[in-house]
C-alpha positions as CSV (number, residue, x, y, z in Angstrom):
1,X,70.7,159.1,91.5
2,X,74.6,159.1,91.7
3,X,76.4,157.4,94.7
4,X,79.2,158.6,96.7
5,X,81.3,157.2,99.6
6,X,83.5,159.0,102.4
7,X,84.6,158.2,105.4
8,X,86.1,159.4,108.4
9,X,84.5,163.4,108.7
10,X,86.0,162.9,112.4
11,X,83.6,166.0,113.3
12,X,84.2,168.4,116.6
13,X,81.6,170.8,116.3
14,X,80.4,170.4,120.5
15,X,84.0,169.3,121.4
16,X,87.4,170.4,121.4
17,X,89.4,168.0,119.1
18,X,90.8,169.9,116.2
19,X,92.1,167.5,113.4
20,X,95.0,169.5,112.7
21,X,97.4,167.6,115.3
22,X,97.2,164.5,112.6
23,X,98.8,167.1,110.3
24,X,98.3,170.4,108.4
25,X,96.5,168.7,105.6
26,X,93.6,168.0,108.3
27,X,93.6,172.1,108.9
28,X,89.8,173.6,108.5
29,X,89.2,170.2,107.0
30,X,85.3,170.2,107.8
31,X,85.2,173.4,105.2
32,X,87.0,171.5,102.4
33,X,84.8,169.0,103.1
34,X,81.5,171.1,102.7
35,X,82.6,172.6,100.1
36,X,83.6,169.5,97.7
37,X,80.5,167.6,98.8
38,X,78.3,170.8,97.8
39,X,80.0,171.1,94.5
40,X,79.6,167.0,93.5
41,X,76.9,165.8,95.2
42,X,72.4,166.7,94.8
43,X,69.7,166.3,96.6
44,X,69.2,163.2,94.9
45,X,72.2,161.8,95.6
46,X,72.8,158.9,98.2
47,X,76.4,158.9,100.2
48,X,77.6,156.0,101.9
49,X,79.4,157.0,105.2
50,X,81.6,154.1,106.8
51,X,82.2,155.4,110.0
52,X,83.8,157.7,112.3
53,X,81.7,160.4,111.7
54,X,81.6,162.4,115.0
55,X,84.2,162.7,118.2
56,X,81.2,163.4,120.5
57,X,80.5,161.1,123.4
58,X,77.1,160.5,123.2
59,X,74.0,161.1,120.7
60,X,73.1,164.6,122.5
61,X,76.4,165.8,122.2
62,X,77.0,164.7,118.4
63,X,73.1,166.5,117.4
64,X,75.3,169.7,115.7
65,X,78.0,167.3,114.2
66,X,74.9,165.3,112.9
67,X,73.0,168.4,111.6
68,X,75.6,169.7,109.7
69,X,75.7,166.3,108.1
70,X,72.1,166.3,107.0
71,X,72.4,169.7,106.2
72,X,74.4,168.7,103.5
73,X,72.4,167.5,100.2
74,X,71.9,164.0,99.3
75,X,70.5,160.9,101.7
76,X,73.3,159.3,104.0
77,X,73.4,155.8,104.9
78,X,75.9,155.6,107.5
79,X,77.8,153.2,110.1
80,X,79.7,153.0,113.6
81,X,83.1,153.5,113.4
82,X,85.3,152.8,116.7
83,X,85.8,156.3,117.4
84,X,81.5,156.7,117.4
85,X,80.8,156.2,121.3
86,X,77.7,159.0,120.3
87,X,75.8,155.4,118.7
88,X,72.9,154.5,120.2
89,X,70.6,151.5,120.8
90,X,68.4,150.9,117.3
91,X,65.3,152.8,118.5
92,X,67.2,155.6,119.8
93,X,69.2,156.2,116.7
94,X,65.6,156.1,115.0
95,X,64.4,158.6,117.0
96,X,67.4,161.1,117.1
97,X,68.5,161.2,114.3
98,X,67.8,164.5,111.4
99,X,65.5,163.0,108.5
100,X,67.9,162.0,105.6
101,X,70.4,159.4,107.9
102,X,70.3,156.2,107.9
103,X,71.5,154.1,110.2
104,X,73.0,150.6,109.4
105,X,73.0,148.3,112.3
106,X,72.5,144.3,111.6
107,X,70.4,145.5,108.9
108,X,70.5,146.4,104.5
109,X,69.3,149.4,103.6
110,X,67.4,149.0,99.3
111,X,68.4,151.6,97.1
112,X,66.7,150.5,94.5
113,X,69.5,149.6,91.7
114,X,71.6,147.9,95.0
115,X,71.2,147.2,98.2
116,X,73.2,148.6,100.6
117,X,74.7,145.8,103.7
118,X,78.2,146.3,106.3
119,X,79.1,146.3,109.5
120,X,82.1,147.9,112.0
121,X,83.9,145.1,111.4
122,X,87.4,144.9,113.7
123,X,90.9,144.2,113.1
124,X,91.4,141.1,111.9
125,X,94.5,138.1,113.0
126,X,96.7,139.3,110.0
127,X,96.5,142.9,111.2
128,X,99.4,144.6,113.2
129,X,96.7,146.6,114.9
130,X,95.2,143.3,116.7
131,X,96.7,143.7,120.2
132,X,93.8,143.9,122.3
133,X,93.1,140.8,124.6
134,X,89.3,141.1,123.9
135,X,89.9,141.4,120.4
136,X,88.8,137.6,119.7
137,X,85.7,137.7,121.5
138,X,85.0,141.4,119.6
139,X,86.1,140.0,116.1
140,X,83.8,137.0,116.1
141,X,80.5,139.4,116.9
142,X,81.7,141.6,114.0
143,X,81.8,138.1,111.9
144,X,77.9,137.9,112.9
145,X,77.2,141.2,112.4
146,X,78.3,141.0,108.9
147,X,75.9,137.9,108.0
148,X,73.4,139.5,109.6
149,X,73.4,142.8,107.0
150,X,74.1,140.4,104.5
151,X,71.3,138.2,105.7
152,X,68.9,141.4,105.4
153,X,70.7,142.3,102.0
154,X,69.6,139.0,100.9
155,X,65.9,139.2,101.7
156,X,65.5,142.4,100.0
157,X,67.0,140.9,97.1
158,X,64.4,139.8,94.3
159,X,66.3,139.9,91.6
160,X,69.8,140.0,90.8
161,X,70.8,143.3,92.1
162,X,74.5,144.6,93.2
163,X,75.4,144.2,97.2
164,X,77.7,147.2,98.0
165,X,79.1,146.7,101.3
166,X,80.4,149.5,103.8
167,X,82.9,148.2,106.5
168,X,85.1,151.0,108.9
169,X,87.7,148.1,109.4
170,X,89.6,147.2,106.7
171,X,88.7,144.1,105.4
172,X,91.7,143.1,103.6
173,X,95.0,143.8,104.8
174,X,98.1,144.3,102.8
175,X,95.8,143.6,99.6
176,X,94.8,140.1,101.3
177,X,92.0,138.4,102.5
178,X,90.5,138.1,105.7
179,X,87.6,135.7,107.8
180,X,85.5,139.1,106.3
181,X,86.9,139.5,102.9
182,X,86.1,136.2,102.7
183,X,82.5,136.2,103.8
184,X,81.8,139.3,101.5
185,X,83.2,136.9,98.4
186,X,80.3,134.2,99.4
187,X,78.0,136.5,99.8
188,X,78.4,138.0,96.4
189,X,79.2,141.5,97.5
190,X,80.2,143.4,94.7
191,X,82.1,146.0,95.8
192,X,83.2,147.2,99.9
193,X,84.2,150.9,101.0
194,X,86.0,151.1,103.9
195,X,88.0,153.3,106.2
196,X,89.9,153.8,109.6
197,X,93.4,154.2,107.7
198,X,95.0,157.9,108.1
199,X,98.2,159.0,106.9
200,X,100.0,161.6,105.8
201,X,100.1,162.5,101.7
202,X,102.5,160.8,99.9
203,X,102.7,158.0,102.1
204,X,99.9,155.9,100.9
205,X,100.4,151.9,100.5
206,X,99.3,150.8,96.9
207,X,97.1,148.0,98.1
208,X,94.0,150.1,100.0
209,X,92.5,149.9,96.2
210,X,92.6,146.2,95.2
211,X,89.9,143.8,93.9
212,X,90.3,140.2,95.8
213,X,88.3,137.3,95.0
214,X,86.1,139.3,92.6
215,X,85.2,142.6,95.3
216,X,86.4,145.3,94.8
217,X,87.7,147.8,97.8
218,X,88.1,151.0,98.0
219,X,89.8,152.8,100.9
220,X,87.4,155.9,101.1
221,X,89.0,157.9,104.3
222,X,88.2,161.1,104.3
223,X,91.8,162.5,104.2
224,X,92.6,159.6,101.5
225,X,90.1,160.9,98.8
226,X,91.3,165.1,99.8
227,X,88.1,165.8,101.7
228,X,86.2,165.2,97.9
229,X,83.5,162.1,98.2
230,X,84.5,159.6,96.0
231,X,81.8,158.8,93.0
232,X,80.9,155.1,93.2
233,X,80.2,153.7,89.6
234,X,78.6,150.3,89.6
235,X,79.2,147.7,86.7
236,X,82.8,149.0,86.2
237,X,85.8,149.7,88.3
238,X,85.2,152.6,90.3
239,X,89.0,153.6,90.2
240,X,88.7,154.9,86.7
């Protein structure tokens, strides 16, 4: 079994929200998409998806996005993102979803060699993106929500195994820690995907790939990595 992480699909199949306004390089992306994921990733395979998966406004609305998702080979462990109103409550998600996605949701999921833990997240004080007057009251629930993966993580975890962490907010910011990046170091996360950051190529900051307080992040936005899932190798620095 290999692992991969993306982020970001931002699917439209059931609405009409072409990608293509951020910029030509989102143009037909969903077939660039297909077509590296087919090429790199197996059946065997498990993909972690940090969010944003689908525009759609609700679960019945997002079923084609999410078949075409499961359609794809490999088993997909996968996250809210803030631009995923489709979520639904825990048993709803359980019963909607194709076989082959999973669902994180104040839970781990074991993979065997690690165990998989996250949560939304939000953005954090030292963010210029924290306007919102609610966004205290928000931030502190994604706090818990973290533990409470981590919790699950933890009680999965007979022996020493790796803690891989998937978060759609950026947990550092600027290459610096956060009250999350900071909670993922306790925990003894070893390494956190994330996503939410767009922009256009060239124009990247050198700090979405960092390692701070000994976990390593790696931005994994779809349009980051060129629509091509990003291989995750555990026990060295997946950047090589």
């Amino acid at each position: 079994m290999r692992v991969f992480a993306i982020s970001d699909l931002h699917l439209s199949f059931s609405t009409d929200k072409p990608m293509d306004v951020f910029g030509d390089h989102w143009k037909n992306h969903h077939i660039h998409l297909e077509a590296n994921w087919k090429e790199r990733i197996s059946r065997d395979d498990l993909i972690l998806l940090p969010g944003d998966l689908s525009w759609a406004m609700n679960i019945d609305k997002a079923a084609i996005d999410l078949e075409w998702l499961a359609n794809l080979p490999g088993r997909k462990i996968i996250l809210k993102g803030n631009h995923d109103y489709w979520w639904a409550s825990p048993s709803k998600m359980k019963s909607e979803l194709p076989e082959g996605i999973i669902p994180l949701q104040n839970s781990a999921y074991d993979a065997g060699e690690f165990i998989v833990a996250g949560s939304r997240g939000w953005m954090s004080p030292e963010s210029d993106e924290c306007l919102e007057e609610n966004g205290g009251s928000i931030f502190r629930r994604e706090l818990i929500r973290l533990n409470l993966s981590l919790d699950a993580a933890e009680s999965m975890r007979t022996e020493k195994r790796p803690i891989i962490a998937m978060m759609h907010y950026p947990p550092i910011v600027n290459g610096k820690r956060t009250e999350f990046s900071r909670i993922l170091a306790e925990r003894g996360v070893t390494l956190c995907v994330y996503g939410h950051l767009h922009s256009a190529p060239g124009t990247w900051s050198e700090q979405l790939d960092t390692t701070v307080d000994g976990v390593e992040y790696r931005l994994v936005s779809s349009d980051y990595l060129g629509f091509e899932p990003l291989e995750i190798h555990l026990g060295s620095d997946s950047r090589k």
